[in-house]
C-alpha positions in Angstrom: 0.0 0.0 0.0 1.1 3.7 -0.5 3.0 5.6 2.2 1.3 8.9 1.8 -2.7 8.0 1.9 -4.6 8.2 5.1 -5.4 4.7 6.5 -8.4 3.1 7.4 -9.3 0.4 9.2 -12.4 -1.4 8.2 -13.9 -5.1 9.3 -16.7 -6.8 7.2 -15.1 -5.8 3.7 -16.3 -9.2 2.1 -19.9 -7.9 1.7 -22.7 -5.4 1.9 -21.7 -2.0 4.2 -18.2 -2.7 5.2 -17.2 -3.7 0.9 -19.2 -0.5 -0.1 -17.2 1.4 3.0 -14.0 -0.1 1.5 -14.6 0.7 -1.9 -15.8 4.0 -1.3 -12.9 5.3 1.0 -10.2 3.6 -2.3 -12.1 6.2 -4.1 -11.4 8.5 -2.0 -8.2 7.8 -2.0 -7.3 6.3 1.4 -5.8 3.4 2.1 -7.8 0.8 3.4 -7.1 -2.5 5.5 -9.7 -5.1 5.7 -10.7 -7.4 8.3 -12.3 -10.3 7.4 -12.9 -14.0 7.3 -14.1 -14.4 3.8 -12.2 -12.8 1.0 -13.5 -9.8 -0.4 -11.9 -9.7 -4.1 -10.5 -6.0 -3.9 -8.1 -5.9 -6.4 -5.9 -2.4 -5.1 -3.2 -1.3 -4.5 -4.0 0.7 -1.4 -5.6 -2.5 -0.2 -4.8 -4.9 2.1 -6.7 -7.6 3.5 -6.2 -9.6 7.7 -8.0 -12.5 7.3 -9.6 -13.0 10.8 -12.9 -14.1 12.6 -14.3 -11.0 14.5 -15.7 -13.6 16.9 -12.3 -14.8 18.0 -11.7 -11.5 20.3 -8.0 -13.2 20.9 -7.1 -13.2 17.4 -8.8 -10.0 16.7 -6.7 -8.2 19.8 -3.5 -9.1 18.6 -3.9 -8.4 14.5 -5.4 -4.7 15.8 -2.7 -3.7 17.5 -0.1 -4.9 14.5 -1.4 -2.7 12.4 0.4 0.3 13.8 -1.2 4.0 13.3 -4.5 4.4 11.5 -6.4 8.0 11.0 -10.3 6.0 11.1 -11.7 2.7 12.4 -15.2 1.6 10.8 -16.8 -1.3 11.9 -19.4 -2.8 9.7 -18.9 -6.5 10.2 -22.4 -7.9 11.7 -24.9 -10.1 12.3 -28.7 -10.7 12.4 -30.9 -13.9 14.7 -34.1 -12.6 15.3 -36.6 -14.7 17.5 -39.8 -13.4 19.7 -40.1 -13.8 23.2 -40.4 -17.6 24.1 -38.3 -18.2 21.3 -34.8 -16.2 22.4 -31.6 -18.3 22.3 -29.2 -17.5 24.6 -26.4 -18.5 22.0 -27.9 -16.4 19.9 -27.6 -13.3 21.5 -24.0 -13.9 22.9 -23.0 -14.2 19.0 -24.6 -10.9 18.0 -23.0 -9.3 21.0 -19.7 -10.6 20.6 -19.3 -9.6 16.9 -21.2 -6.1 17.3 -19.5 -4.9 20.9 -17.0 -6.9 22.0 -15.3 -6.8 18.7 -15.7 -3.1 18.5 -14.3 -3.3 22.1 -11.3 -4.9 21.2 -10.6 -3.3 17.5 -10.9 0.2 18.9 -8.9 -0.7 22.0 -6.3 -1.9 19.8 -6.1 0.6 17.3 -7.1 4.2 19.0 -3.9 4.4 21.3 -1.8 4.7 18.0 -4.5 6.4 16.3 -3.4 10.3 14.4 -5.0 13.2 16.5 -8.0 14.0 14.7 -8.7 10.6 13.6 -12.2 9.0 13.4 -14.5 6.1 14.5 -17.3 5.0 13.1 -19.7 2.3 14.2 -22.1 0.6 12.0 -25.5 0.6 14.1 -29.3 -0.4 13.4 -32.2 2.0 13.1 -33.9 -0.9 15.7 -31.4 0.3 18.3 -34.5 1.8 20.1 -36.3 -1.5 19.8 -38.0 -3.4 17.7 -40.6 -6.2 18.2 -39.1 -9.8 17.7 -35.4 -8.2 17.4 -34.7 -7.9 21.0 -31.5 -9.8 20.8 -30.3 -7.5 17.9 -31.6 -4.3 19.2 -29.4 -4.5 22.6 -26.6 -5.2 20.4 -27.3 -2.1 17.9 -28.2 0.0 21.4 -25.1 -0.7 23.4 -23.2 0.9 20.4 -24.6 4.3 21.0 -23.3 3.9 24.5 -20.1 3.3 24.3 -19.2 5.1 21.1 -20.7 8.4 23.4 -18.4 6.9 25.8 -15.4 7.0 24.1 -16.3 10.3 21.9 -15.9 12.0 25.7 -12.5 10.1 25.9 -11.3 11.6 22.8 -12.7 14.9 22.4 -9.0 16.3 23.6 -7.0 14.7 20.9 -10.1 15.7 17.6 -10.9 12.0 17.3 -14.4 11.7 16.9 -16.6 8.5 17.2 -20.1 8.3 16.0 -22.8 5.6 15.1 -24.5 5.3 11.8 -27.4 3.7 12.1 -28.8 1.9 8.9 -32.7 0.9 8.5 -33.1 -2.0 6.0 -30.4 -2.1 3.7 -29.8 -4.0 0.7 -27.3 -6.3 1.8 -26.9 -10.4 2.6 -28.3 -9.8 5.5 -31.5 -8.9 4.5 -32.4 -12.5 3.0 -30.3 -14.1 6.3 -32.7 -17.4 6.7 -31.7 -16.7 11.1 -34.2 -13.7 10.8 -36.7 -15.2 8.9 -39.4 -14.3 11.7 -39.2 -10.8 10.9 -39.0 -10.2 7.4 -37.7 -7.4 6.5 -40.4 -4.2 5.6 -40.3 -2.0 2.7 -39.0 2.0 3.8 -41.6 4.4 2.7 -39.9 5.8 0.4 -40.6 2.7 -1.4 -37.0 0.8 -1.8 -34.3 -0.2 0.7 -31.2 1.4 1.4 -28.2 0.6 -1.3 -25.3 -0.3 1.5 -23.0 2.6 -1.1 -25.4 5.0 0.4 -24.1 4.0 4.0 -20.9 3.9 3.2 -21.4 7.3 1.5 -22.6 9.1 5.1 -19.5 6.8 6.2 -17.2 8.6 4.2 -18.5 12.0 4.6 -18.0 11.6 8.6 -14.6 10.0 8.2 -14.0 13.4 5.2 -12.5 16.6 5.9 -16.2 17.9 6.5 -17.3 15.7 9.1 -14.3 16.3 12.1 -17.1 18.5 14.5 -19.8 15.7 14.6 -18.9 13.3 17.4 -20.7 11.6 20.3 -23.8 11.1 17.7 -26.2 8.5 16.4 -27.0 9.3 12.8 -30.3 7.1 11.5 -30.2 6.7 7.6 -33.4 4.9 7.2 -35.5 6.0 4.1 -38.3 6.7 6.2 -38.3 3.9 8.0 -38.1 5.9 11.6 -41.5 8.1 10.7 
């Protein structure tokens, strides 16, 4: 990868948000490391791909803090079971939370003590982190988010690093057709299509951008009129 880019770090990069998040920042012209089990298929130059299971918070501890100093951190790796009440496995929820927090946890940890002054973090949330019926697994996941990424905007306020959520409704990604959520299928935005996951990874980019260094501490809900 080239020397003189700004580098990002970004997990999920073998589908949906965190390949669009990928592609989008090459574009841009950063340089992008991808965490991932699957291989994505970037073909860059400025790319350059860990292959590691976000679940395995060992593994995932010791490749983020090889990767030496980064100027933005975007996690979009995640996961969907959804189940009503009487129905809940426990399993199920310790999956989701391990892959949307404790990962998060442990990549930021990693990664933000070698992280450039004015660097950025971005989460990739859920629209259902204010709760959703039949998603209560995946809506504690999606809500914890907001609380520690508020958390750690506090932390790193002094140094211009901000941290913020982005918080997706339904988004045209694997996900959307995973058979573990077949309970709730997913429902049509009113603005009468889902979201395209480069439209996520276009707000992505703009908070990460030159533009977006005074937004911090928030929660930013991109969900085609889902929330009305």
């Amino acid at each position: 990868m080239t020397g003189d880019a700004k580098r990002a770090v970004v997990t999920g990069v073998s589908s949906g948000i965190g390949a669009a998040t990928a592609r989008r920042l090459l574009d841009d012209g950063w340089s992008v490391t991808g965490f991932s089990r699957r291989d994505p298929g970037i073909d860059h130059d400025r790319f350059a791909r860990v292959a590691v299971d976000l679940g395995d918070l060992d593994a995932l501890s010791a490749e983020a803090t090889a990767v030496g100093p980064v100027d933005a951190v975007i996690h979009a790796a995640g996961l969907q079971s959804s189940a009503p009440l009487g129905k809940l496995r426990v399993e199920d929820g310790l999956d989701m939370w391990r892959i949307h927090v404790a990962a998060a946890e442990v990549l930021v940890n990693g990664l933000v003590p070698s992280m450039r002054d004015g660097g950025r973090v971005v989460l990739v949330g859920s629209r259902t982190m204010s709760g959703a019926a039949g998603k209560s697994q995946y809506a504690a996941t999606k809500s914890a988010l907001v609380g520690m990424s508020r958390s750690w905007a506090a932390e790193l306020v002094h140094r211009a690093i901000t941290v913020n959520v982005v918080a997706p409704g339904p988004t045209d990604t694997p996900m959307l057709n995973d058979p573990a959520r077949t309970s709730t299928p997913p429902k049509l935005p009113p603005l009468g299509r889902f979201i395209a996951p480069e439209e996520v990874a276009g707000l992505i980019g703009f908070l990460v951008g030159p533009l977006g260094g005074s937004i911090t501490g928030q929660a930013i809900v991109q969900c085609a009129g889902a929330s009305l």
